[in-house]
FIKOL-241107 format. One line per field, with one value per residue (C-alpha): residue number from 1; residue in one letter; x, y, z. Coordinates in nm, 2 decimals, padded with zeros to 4 digits, always signed. Each point is the difference from the previous one (the first is absolute). Last residue first. Example, Ala and Ser with C-alpha at 12.3 -4.5 7.8 and 13.67 -1.06 7.14 Angstrom:
2
seq: 2/1
type: S/A
x: +01.37/-00.14
y: -00.11/-00.34
z: +00.71/+00.07
//
This chain:
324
seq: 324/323/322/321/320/319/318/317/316/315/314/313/312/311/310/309/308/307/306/305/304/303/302/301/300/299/298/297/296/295/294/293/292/291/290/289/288/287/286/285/284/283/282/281/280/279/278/277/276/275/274/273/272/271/270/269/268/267/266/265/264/263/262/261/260/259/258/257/256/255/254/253/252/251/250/249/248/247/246/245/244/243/242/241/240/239/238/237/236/235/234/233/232/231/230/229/228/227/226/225/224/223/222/221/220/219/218/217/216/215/214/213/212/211/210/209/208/207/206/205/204/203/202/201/200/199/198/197/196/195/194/193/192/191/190/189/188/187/186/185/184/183/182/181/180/179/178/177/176/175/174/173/172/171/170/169/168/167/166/165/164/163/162/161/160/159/158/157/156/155/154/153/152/151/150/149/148/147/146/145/144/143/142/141/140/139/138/137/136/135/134/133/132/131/130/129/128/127/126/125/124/123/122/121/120/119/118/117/116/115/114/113/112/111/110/109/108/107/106/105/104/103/102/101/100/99/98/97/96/95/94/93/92/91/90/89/88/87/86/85/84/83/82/81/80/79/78/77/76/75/74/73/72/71/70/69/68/67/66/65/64/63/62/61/60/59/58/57/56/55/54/53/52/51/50/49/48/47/46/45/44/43/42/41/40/39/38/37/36/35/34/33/32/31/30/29/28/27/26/25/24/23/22/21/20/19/18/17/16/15/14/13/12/11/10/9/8/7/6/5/4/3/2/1
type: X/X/X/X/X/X/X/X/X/X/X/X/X/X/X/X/X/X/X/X/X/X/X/X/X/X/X/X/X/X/X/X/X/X/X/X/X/X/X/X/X/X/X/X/X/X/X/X/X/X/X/X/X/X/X/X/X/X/X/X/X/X/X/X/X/X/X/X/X/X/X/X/X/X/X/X/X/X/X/X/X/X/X/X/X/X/X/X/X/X/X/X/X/X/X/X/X/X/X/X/X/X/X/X/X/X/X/X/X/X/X/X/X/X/X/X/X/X/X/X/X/X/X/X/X/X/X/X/X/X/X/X/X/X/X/X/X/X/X/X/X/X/X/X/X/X/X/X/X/X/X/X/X/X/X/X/X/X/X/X/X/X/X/X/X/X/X/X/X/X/X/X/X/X/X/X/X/X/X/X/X/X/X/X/X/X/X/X/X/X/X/X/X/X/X/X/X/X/X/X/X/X/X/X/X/X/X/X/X/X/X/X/X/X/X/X/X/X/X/X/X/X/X/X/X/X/X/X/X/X/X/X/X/X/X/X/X/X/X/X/X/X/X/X/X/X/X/X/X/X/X/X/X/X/X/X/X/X/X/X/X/X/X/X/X/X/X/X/X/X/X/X/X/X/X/X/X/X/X/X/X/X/X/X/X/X/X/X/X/X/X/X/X/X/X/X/X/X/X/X/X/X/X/X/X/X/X/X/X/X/X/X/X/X/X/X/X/X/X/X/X/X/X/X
x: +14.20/-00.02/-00.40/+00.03/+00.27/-00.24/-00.27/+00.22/+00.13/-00.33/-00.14/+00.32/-00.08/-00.32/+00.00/-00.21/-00.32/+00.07/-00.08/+00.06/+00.20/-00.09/+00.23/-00.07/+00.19/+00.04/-00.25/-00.29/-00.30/-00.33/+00.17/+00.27/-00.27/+00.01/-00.30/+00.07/+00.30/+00.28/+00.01/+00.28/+00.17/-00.05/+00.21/+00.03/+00.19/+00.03/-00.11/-00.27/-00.27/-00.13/-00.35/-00.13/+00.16/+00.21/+00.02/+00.31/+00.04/+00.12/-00.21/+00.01/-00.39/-00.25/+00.14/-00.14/-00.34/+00.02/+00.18/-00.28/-00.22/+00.12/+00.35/+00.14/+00.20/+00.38/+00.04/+00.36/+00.17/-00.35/-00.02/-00.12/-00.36/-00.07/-00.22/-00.15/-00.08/-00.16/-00.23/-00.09/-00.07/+00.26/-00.01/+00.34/+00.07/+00.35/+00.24/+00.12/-00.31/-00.22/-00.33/-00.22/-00.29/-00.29/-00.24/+00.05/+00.24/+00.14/+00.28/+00.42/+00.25/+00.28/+00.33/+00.34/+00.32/+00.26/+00.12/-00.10/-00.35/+00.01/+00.09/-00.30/-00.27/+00.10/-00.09/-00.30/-00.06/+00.03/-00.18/-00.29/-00.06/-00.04/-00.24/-00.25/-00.06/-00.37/-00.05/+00.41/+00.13/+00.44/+00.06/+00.36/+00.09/+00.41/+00.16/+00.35/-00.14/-00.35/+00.03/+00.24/-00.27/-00.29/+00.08/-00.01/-00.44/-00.11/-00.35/+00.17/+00.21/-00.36/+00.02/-00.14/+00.10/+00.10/-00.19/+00.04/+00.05/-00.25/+00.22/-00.31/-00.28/-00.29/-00.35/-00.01/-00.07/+00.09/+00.27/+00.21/-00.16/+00.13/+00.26/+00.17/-00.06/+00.22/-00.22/-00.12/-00.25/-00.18/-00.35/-00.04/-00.32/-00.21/+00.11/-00.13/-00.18/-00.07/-00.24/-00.22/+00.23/-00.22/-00.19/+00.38/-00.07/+00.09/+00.30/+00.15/+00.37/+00.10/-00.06/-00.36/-00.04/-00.20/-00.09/-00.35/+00.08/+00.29/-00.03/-00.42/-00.05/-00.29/+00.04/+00.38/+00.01/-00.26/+00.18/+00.33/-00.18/-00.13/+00.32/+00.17/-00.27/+00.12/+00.34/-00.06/+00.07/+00.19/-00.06/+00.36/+00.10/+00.22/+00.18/+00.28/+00.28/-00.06/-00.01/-00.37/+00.00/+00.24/-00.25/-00.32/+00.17/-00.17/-00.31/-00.06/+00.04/-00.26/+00.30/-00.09/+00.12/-00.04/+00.10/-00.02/+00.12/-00.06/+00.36/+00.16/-00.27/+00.10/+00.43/-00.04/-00.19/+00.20/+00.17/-00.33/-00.17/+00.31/-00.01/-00.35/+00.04/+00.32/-00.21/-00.26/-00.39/-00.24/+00.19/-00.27/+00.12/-00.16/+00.00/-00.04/+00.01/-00.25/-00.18/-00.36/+00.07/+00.31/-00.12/-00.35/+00.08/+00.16/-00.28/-00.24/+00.27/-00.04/-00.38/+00.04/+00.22/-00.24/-00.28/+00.22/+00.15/-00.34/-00.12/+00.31/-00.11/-00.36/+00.12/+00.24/-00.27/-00.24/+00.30/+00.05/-00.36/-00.01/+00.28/+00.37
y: +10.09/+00.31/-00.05/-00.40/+00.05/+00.30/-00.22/-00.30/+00.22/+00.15/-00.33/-00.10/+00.34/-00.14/-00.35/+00.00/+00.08/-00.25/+00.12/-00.31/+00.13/-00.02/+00.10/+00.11/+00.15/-00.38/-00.19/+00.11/-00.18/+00.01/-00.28/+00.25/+00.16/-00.26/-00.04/-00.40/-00.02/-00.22/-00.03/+00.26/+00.02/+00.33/+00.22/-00.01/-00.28/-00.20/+00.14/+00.24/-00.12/+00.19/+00.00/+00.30/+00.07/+00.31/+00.04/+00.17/+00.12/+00.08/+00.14/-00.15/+00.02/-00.29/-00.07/+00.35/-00.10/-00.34/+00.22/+00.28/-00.31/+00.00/-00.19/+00.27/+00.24/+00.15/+00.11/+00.07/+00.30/+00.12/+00.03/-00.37/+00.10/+00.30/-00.12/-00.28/+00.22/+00.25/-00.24/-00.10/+00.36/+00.12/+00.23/+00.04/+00.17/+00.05/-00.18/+00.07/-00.05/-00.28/+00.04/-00.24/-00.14/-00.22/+00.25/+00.03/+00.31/-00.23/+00.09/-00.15/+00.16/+00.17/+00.01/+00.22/-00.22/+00.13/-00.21/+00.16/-00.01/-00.38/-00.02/+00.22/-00.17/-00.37/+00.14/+00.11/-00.26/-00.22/+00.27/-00.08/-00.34/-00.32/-00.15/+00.05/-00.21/+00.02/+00.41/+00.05/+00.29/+00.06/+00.09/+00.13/+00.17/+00.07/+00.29/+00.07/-00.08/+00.19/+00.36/-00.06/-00.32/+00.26/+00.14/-00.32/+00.03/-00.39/+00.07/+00.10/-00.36/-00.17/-00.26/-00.36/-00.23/-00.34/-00.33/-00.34/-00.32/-00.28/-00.18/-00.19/-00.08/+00.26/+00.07/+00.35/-00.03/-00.33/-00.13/+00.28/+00.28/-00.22/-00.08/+00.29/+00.08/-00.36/-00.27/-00.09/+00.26/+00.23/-00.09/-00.37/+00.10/+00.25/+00.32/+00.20/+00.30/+00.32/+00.26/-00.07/-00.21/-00.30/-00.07/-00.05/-00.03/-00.27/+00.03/-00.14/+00.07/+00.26/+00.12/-00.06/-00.14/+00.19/-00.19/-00.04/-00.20/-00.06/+00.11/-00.01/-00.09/+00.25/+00.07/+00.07/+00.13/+00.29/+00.07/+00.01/+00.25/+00.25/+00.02/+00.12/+00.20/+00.21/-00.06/+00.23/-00.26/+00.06/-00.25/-00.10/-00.08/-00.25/-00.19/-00.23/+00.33/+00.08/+00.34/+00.06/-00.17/+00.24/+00.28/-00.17/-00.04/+00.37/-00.06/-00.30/-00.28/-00.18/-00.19/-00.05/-00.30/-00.02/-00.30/-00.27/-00.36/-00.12/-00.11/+00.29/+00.31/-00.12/-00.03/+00.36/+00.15/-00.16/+00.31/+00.18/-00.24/+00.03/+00.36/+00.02/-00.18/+00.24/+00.24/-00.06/-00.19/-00.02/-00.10/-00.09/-00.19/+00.04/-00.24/+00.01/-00.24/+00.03/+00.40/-00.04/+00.32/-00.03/+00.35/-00.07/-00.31/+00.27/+00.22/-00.33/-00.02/+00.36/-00.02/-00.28/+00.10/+00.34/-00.27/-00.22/+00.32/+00.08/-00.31/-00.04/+00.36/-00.12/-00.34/+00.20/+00.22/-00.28/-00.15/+00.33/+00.02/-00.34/+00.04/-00.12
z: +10.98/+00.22/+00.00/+00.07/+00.26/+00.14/+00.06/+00.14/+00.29/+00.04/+00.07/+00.26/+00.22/-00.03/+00.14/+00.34/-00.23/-00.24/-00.30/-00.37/-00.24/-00.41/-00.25/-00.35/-00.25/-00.25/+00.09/-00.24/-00.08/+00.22/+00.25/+00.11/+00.17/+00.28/+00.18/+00.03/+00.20/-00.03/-00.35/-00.08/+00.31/+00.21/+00.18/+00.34/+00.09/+00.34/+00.33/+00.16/-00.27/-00.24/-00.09/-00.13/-00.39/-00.08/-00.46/-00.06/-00.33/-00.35/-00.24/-00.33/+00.02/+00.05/+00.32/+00.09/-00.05/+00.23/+00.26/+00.00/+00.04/+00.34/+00.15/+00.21/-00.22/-00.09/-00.35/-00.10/-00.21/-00.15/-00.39/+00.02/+00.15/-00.20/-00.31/+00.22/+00.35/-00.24/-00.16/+00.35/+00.11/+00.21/+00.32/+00.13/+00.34/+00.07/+00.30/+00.29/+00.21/-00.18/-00.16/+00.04/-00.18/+00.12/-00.10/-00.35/-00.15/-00.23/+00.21/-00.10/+00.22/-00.13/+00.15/-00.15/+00.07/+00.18/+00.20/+00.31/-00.20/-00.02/+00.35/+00.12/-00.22/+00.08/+00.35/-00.10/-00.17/+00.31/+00.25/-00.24/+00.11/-00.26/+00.09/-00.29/-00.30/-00.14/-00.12/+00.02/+00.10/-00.01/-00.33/-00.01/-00.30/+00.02/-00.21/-00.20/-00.33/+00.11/-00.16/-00.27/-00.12/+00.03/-00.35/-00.17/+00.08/-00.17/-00.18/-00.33/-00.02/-00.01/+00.35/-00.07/+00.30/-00.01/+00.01/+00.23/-00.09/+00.18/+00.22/+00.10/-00.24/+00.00/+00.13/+00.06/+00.39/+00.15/-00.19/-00.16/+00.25/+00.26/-00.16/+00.03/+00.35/+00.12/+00.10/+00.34/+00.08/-00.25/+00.02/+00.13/+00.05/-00.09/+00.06/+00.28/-00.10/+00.27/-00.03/+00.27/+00.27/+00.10/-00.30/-00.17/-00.39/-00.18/-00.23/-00.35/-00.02/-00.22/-00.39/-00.05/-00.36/-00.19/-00.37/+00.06/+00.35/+00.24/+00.37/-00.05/+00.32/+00.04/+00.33/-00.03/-00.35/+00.10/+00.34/-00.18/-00.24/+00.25/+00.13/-00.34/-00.05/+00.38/-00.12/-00.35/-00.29/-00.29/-00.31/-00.16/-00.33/-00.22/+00.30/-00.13/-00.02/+00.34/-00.01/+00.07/+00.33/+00.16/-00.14/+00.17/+00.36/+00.13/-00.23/+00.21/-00.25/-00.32/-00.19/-00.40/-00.23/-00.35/-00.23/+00.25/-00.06/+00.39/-00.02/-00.19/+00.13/+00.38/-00.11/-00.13/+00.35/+00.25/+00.08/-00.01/+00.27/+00.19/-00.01/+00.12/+00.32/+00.06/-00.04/+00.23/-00.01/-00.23/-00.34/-00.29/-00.26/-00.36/-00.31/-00.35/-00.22/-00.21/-00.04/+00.17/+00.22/+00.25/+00.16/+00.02/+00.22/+00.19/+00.03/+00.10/+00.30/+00.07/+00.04/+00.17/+00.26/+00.01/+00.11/+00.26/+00.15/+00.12/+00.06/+00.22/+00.18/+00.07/+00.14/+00.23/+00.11/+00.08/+00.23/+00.14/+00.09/+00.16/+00.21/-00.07
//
């Protein structure tokens, strides 16, 4: 890096350093003077977000809050809002959103004037402009959900988790004819890819000769895919909550998508990376520590672990859980 790009960089942090404040000082705003109240902001992905809402009820019980507000991406802020522990949410755009990481980054200020920063603390990476790296020992070692019970929103483990809030007007009956006989497949994952397309494809083809009718899950970002065989489906998160269980099965790569969807009564098929080319592919409870299991239901949910040279056996497994 040259001495112009370097001069440019320390322009654009300032830059995001300045608007970071500005949002920051809205959000202290936001709380106002009223006693226990309490906002956590969520800077990162969905499923980041989710687990921060999840844990919502047993954060306002231990650190006695009365009040307690998530600032998300406006994409994840209806998920959060359903959570029957959080009270209201602030929408972000993702370009404010960045400009506050920055600002709680340099400033340090990861848990101050009721705003408690809602991941792990970060520095930034010189070396790669626009990069964080967390600061250690960041999420290794322990399963996901206690790492936002020990490390993030300061809470005892096993922490219970809370249920989502859904009015019986916003839940559409009439698509539950349409999708009873239909498989959503949510292959894209923002932080868990690996799993090659030619597999859900596949999965796609024998599903159909079944005669299933495939949709795939878009959010329309641009890590999406669309698989032949199968319908585009572009749902918002609310969307994905109200319509989730009127699906025959769910079939996904472990994503927040999963962590939403466990929230549901949907039944699915969560596909983890890591299988190995002998032994059992479905997982034990407690053997690996991204389970979504771990947010609160157990019942409807079964986790398989991709092994490339395994497939045939995969799909085998899928469609047990589907026919089932």
């Amino acid at each position: 890096m040259d001495v112009n790009e370097k001069l440019k960089l320390i322009d654009d942090l300032c830059n995001y350093y300045i608007l970071g404040k500005e949002i920051y000082e809205i959000c202290v705003k936001s709380i106002g003077e009223k006693a226990g109240t309490e906002m956590i902001v969520s800077p990162a992905n969905l499923g980041d977000t989710i687990f921060i809402a999840t844990l919502s009820s047993a954060y306002k019980k231990v650190h006695n809050i009365n009040h307690l507000l998530i600032c998300a991406k406006r994409r994840q802020a209806q998920a959060a809002e359903c959570f029957e522990g959080v009270d209201g949410v602030l929408e972000l755009e993702d370009y404010q959103m960045i400009c506050l990481r920055y600002y709680f980054t340099i400033s340090r200020k990861f848990y101050e004037n009721g705003i408690r920063y809602g991941h792990i603390p970060c520095d930034i990476e010189w070396s790669m402009p626009g990069c964080f790296y967390h600061i250690p020992p960041g999420f290794g070692e322990i399963p996901l959900k206690s790492v936002w019970e020990r490390r993030i929103l300061d809470l005892p483990d096993d922490s219970p988790t809370c249920e989502i809030v859904v009015s019986e007007n916003d839940i559409p009956w009439e698509n539950q004819g349409i999708y009873n006989n239909a498989v959503l497949i949510a292959p894209a994952a923002f932080t868990n890819k690996g799993i090659p397309e030619s597999f859900w494809e596949k999965l796609v083809k024998k599903l159909n000769e079944k005669g299933y009718k495939l949709y795939c899950n878009s959010g329309g970002l641009n890590y999406d895919m669309v698989i032949s065989g199968s319908t585009e489906l572009l749902l918002n998160t609310k969307e994905l909550i109200v319509n989730a269980s009127f699906f025959k099965h769910v079939v996904a790569v472990r994503s927040g998508f999963t962590d939403l969807v466990t929230k549901t009564d949907a039944r699915m098929t969560v596909i983890h990376l890591g299988g190995s080319e002998e032994g059992p592919l479905r997982v034990e409870y407690g053997s690996i520590g991204d389970d979504v299991r771990d947010l609160g239901r157990m019942d409807g949910i079964y986790p398989i672990k991709y092994n490339a040279q395994r497939e045939d056996e995969i799909i085998g497994l899928i469609i047990e859980d589907i026919d089932s």
